[in-house]
C-alpha positions in Angstrom: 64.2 -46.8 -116.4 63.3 -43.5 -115.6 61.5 -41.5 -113.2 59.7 -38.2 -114.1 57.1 -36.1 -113.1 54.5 -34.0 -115.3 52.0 -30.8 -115.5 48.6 -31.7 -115.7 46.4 -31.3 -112.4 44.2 -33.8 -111.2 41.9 -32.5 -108.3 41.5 -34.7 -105.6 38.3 -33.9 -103.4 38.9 -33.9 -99.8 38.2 -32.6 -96.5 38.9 -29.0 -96.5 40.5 -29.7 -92.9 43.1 -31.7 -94.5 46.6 -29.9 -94.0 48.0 -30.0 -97.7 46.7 -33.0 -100.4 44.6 -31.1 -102.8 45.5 -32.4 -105.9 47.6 -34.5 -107.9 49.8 -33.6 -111.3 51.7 -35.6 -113.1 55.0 -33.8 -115.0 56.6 -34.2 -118.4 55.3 -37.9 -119.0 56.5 -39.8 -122.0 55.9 -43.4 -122.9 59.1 -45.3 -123.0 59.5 -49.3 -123.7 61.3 -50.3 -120.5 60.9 -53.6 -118.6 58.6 -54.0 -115.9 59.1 -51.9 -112.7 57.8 -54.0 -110.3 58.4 -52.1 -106.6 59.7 -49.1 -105.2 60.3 -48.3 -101.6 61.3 -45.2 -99.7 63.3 -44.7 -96.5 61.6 -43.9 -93.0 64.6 -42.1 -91.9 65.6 -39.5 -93.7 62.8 -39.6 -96.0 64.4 -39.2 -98.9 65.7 -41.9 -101.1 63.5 -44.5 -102.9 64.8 -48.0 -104.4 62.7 -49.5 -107.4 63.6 -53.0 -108.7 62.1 -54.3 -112.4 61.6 -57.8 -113.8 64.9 -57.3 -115.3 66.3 -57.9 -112.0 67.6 -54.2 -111.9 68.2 -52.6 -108.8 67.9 -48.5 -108.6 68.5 -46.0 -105.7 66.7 -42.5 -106.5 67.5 -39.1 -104.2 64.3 -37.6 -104.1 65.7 -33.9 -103.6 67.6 -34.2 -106.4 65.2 -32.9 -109.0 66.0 -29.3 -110.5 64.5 -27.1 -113.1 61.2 -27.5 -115.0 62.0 -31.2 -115.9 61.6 -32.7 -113.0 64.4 -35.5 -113.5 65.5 -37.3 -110.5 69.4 -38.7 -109.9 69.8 -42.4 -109.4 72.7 -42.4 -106.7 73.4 -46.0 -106.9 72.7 -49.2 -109.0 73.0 -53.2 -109.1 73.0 -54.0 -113.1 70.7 -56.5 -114.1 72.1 -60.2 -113.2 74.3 -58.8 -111.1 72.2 -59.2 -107.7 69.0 -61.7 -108.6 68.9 -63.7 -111.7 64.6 -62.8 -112.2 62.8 -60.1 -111.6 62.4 -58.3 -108.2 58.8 -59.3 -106.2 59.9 -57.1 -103.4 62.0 -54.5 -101.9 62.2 -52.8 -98.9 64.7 -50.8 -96.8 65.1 -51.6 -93.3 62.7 -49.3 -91.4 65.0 -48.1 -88.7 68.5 -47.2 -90.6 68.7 -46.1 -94.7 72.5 -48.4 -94.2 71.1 -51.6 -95.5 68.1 -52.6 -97.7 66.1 -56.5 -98.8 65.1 -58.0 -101.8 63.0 -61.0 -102.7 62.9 -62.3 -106.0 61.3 -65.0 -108.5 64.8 -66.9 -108.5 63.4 -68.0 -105.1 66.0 -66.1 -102.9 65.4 -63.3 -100.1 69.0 -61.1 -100.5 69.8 -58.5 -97.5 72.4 -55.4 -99.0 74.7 -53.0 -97.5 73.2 -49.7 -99.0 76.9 -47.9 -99.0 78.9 -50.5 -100.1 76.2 -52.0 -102.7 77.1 -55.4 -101.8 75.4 -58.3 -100.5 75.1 -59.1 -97.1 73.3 -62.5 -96.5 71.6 -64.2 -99.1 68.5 -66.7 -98.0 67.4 -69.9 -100.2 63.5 -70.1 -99.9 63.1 -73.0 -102.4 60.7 -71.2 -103.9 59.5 -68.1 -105.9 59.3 -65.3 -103.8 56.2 -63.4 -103.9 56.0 -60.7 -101.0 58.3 -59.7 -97.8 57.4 -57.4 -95.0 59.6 -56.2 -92.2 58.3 -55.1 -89.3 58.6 -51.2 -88.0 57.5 -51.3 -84.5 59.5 -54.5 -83.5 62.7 -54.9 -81.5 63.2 -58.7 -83.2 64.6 -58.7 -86.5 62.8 -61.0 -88.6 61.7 -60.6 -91.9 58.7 -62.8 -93.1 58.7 -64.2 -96.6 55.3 -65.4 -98.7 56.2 -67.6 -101.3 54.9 -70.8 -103.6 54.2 -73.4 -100.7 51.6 -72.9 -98.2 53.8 -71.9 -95.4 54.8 -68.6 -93.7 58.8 -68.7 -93.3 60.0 -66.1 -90.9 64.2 -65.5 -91.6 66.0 -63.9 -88.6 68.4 -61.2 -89.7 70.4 -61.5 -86.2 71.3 -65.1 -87.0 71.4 -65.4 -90.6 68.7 -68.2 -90.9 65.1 -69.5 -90.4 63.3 -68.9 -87.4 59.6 -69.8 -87.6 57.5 -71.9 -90.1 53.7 -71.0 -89.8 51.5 -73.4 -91.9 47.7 -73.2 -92.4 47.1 -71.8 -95.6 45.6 -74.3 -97.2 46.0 -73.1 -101.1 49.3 -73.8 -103.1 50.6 -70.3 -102.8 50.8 -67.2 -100.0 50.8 -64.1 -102.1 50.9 -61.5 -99.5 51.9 -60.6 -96.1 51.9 -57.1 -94.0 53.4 -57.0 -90.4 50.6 -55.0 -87.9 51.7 -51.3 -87.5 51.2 -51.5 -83.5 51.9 -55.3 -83.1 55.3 -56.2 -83.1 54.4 -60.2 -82.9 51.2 -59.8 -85.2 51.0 -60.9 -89.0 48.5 -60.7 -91.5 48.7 -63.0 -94.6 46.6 -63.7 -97.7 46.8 -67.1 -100.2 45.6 -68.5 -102.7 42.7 -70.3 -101.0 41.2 -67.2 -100.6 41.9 -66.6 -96.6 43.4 -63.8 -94.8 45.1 -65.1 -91.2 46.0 -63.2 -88.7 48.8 -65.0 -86.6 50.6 -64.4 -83.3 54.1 -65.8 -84.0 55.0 -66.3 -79.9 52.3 -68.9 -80.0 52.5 -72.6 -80.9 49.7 -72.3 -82.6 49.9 -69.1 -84.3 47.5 -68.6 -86.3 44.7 -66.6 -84.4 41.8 -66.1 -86.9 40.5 -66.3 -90.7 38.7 -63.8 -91.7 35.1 -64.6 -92.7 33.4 -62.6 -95.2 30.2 -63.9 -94.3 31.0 -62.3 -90.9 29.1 -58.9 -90.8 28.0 -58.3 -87.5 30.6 -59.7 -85.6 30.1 -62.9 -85.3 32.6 -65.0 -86.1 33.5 -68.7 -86.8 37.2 -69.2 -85.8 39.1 -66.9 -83.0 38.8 -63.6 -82.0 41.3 -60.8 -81.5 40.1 -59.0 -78.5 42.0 -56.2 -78.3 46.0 -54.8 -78.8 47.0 -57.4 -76.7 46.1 -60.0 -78.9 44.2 -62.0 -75.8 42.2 -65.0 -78.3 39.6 -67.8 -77.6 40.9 -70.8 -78.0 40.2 -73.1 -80.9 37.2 -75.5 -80.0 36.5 -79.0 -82.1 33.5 -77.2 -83.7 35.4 -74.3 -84.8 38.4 -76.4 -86.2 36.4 -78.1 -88.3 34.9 -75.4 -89.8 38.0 -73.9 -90.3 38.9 -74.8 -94.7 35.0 -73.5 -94.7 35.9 -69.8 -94.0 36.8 -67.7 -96.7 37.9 -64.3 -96.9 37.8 -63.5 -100.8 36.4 -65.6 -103.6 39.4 -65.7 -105.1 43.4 -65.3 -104.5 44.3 -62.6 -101.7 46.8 -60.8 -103.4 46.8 -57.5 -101.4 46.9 -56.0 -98.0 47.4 -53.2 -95.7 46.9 -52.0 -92.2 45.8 -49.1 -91.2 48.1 -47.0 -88.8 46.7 -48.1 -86.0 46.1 -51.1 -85.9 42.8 -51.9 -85.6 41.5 -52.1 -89.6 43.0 -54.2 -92.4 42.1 -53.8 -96.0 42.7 -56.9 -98.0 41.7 -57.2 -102.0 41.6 -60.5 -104.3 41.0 -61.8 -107.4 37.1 -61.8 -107.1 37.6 -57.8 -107.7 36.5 -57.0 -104.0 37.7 -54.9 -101.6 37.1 -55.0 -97.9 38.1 -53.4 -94.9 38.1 -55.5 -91.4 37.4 -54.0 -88.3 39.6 -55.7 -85.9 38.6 -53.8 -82.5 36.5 -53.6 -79.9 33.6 -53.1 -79.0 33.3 -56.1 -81.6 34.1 -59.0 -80.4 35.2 -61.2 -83.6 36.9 -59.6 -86.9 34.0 -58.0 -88.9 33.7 -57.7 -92.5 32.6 -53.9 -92.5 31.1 -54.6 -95.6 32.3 -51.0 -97.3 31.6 -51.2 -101.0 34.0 -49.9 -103.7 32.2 -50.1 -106.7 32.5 -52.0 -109.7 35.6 -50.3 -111.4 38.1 -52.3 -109.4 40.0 -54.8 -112.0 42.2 -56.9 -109.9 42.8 -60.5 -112.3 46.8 -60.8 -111.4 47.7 -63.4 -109.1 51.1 -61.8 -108.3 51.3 -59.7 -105.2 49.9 -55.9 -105.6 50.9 -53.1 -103.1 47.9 -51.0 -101.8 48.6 -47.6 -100.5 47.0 -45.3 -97.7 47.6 -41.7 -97.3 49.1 -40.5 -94.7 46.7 -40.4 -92.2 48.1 -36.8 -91.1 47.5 -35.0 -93.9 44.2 -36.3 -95.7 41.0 -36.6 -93.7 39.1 -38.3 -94.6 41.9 -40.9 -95.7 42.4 -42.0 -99.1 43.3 -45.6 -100.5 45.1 -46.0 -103.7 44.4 -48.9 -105.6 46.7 -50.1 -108.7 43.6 -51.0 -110.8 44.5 -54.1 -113.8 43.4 -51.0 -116.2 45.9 -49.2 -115.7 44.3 -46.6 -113.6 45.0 -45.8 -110.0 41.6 -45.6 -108.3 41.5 -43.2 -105.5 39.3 -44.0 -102.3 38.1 -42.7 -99.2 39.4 -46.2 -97.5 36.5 -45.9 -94.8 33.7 -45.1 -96.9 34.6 -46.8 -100.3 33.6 -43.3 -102.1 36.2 -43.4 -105.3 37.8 -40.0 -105.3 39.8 -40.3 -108.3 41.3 -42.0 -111.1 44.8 -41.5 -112.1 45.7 -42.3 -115.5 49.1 -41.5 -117.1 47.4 -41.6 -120.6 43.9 -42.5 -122.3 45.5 -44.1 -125.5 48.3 -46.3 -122.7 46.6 -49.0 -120.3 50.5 -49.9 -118.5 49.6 -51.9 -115.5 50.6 -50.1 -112.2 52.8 -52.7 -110.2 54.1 -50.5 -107.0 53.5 -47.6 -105.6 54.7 -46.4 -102.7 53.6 -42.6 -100.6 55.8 -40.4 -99.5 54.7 -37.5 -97.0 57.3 -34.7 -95.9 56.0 -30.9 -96.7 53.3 -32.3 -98.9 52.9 -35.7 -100.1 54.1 -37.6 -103.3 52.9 -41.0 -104.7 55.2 -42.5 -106.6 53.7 -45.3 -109.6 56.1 -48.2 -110.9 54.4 -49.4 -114.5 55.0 -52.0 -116.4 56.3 -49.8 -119.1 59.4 -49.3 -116.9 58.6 -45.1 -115.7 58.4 -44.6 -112.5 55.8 -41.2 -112.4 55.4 -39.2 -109.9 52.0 -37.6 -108.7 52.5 -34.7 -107.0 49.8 -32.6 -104.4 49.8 -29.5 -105.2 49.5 -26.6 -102.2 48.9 -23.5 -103.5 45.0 -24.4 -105.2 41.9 -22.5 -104.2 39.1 -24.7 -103.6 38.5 -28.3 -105.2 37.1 -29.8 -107.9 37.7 -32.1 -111.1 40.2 -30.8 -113.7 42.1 -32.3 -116.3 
């Protein structure tokens, strides 16, 4: 696996009052027959290292101020063979958001695995029963529990303080949950997305947690089941009506296989299998969740049922703020997230269609989006500072 950057600029158009993401170039590409990178991850703390794990089941740790000279390599300071840690590929990874000391895995051998980062050796290992398809962890929250989507219908939340389950939160009424994304402001809030096309939003100190389904038919606020009011997550309760109309709400036509919040709080973006896009407005002044009904165009290819990371720029330095979108094409569409404009597509190479399956951003003095493909290179697109004016090179 390898990790490179490359030369040729791709202008971005943006707000000229953003602070420093003008452009994107990829360095000193080269197509390689690797197996599938599947995630990458970099640390809150110290902003500096990033952890990729393939289908091979291979575990890397990159310094990303290691890179010198005009070829851009990167150092991999520390590794788990394949085998060696999970016995399938890698669904997720993730360091844990308040110390770079220890990081989590889920895999497709149906296990959730917690690491000591200096030692390289496993810390508590977690039997799900089934294949793991996304984990999330929250950042905001004192509690330490880490949720898990996986092939049954349930939510399984694992605490890290006592080494076993906490919580089961059933609804979903599919086979599968395929994503899951912690609020950024909530420490007790969760959104999830299945395969029966719904994305829930639940308040785990409830008994019944599960607050809301978003409904797609729901565009002027209006909806059919709960309501999140405001930060404080104060909800209607279920009636008899709304119950029953519950398994009639959907959010997607298809599998939910992608979500993110935005910083704070109050928006979700959620993608599926039917190709759509859409961004919920969760706020006030309306008073049930509200399909905003922003349209992205027809470009997005989205036919994968396995769980897809979207990406938002840091909302500090691009305004308006961008979404990056890991297209089936292997492009990586670039859109204002609020307006559904499409900025820019990234692609590594016209003759090469690799599927993109992570990406993850990383903002210091300028920021850096890192691509996993399922040719094994991780490529770095880089904002450049130093351009006058915008436009659209190649």
């Amino acid at each position: 696996m390898y990790l490179y950057a490359c030369y040729r600029p791709i202008y971005l158009h943006v707000n000229p009052g953003s602070r420093t993401l003008a452009s994107y170039a990829l360095r000193n590409y080269r197509d390689n027959t690797r197996p599938l990178c599947s995630r990458t991850n970099v640390d809150h703390v110290a902003n500096r290292y990033m952890i990729s794990g393939g289908s091979d089941s291979r575990i890397s740790i990159w310094d990303l101020n290691s890179r010198e000279g005009q070829r851009h390599r990167y150092e991999i300071v520390a590794a788990i063979p394949p085998k060696k840690g999970h016995k399938y590929g890698i669904s997720g990874i993730s360091w844990w958001p308040f110390d770079n000391g220890m990081f989590i895995t889920g895999s497709f051998d149906e296990t959730i695995k917690v690491w000591d980062t200096e030692a390289l050796e496993e810390v508590y290992k977690f039997e799900m029963g089934a294949r793991v398809n996304a984990h999330d962890i929250s950042s905001v929250a004192e509690h330490c529990l880490v949720a898990c989507a996986a092939d049954y219908t349930a939510i399984r939340l694992i605490d890290l303080r006592s080494s076993g389950a906490a919580q089961m939160l059933s609804s979903h009424e599919g086979t599968t949950v395929n994503s899951i994304k912690w609020s950024p402001t909530d420490p007790f809030m969760l959104a999830s997305g299945g395969s029966d096309g719904t994305v829930r939003l639940w308040d785990i100190r409830r008994s019944d947690a599960c607050l809301t389904v978003l409904n797609l038919e729901n565009t002027i606020g209006k909806g059919v089941i709960g309501s999140v009011k405001d930060s404080n997550l104060r909800t209607e309760s279920f009636s008899s009506s709304s119950t029953a109309a519950f398994s009639q709400v959907k959010s997607h036509r298809g599998v939910v296989n992608g979500l993110v919040w935005l910083e704070n709080g109050k928006k979700l973006v959620s993608t599926g299998t039917d190709e759509m896009i859409r961004v919920w407005d969760l706020a006030p002044p309306f008073t049930r969740d509200t399909n905003t009904l922003v349209n992205f165009g027809p470009l997005v290819r989205n036919r994968y049922l396995q769980c897809i990371n979207l990406v938002l720029s840091p909302v500090r330095d691009c305004i308006p703020q961008l979404l990056f979108f890991p297209s089936d094409t292997g492009d990586i569409l670039v859109f204002q997230v609020l307006t559904g404009v499409l900025v820019r597509r990234l692609a590594v190479s016209l003759n090469t269609r690799k599927r993109t399956c992570g990406l993850v951003c990383r903002g210091s003095e300028y920021v850096e989006l890192f691509s996993g493909n399922s040719d094994g290179d991780i490529i770095l697109w880089e904002a450049e500072q130093n351009l006058q004016g915008f436009g659209n090179g190649d």
